[in-house]
Each structure stands twice: as C-alpha cells, then as structure tokens.
C-alpha positions as CSV (number, residue, x, y, z in Angstrom):
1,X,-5.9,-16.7,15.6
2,X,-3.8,-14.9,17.7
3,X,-3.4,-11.2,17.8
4,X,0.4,-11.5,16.6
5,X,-0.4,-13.7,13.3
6,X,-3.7,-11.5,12.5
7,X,-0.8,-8.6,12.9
8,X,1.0,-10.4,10.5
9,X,-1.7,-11.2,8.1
10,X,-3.3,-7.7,8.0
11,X,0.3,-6.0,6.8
12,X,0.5,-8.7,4.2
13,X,-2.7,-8.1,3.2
14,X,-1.6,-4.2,2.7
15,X,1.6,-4.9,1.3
16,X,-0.2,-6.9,-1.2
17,X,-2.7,-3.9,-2.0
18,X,0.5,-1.4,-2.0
19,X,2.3,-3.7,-4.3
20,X,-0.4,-3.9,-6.4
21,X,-1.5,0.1,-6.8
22,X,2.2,0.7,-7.0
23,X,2.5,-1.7,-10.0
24,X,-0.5,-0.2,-11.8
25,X,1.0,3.3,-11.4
26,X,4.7,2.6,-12.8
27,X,3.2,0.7,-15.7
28,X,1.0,4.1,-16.2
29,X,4.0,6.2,-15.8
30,X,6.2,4.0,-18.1
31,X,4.3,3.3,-20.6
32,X,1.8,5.4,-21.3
33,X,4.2,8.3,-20.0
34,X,1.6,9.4,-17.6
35,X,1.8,10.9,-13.7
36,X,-0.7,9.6,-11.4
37,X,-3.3,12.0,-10.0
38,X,-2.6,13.7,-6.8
39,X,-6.0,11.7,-5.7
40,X,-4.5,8.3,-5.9
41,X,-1.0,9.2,-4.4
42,X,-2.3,11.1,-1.8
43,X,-4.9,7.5,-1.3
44,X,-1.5,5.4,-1.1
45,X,0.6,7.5,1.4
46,X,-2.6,6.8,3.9
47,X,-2.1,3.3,3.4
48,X,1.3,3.2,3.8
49,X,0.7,5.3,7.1
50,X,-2.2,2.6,8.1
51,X,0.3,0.2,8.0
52,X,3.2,1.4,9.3
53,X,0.9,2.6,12.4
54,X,0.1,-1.5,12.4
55,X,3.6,-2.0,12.4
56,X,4.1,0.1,15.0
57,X,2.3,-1.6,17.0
58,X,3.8,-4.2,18.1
C-alpha cells in the first residue's frame, strides 16, 4: 500500500472513531440531558489533533 492511501485510510479510520464518540455524546446530551466528562472531551480534542497533524502531513 502506498504511503498516500495508508494516509488516506488511517484519517478514515479516525473520522470513523470521531464520528462515532461524537454520536454517543450528543445522544447523552440530548437525551438523557447529560454533559460529557471533561475526561472524554479532553480524550477527543487529542484525536482530532492526531489527525489533523496526519493531515498535515501531506
């Protein structure tokens, strides 16, 4: 594979995962009219900054 598509496939792969967390926390926010712990938001801006440093990158 080469280096641009395992690029490719690693920030899909964290989208995915970013999608996913994000999903779970508006569903906890909505409807059980909770906030997220500092723990887990603080867990999701490093991901976000993993991949834009991926993106980056290029």
């Amino acid at each position: 594979m080469t280096d641009v598509r395992q690029k490719k496939e690693n920030v899909k792969i964290h989208l995915n995962d970013l999608r996913k967390n994000l999903k779970r926390m508006h569903l906890t926010v909505t409807e059980e009219l909770l906030l997220p712990q500092p723990d887990e938001v603080k867990i999701l801006m490093y991901k976000m900054d993993q991949l834009l440093k991926v993106i980056e990158s290029k």
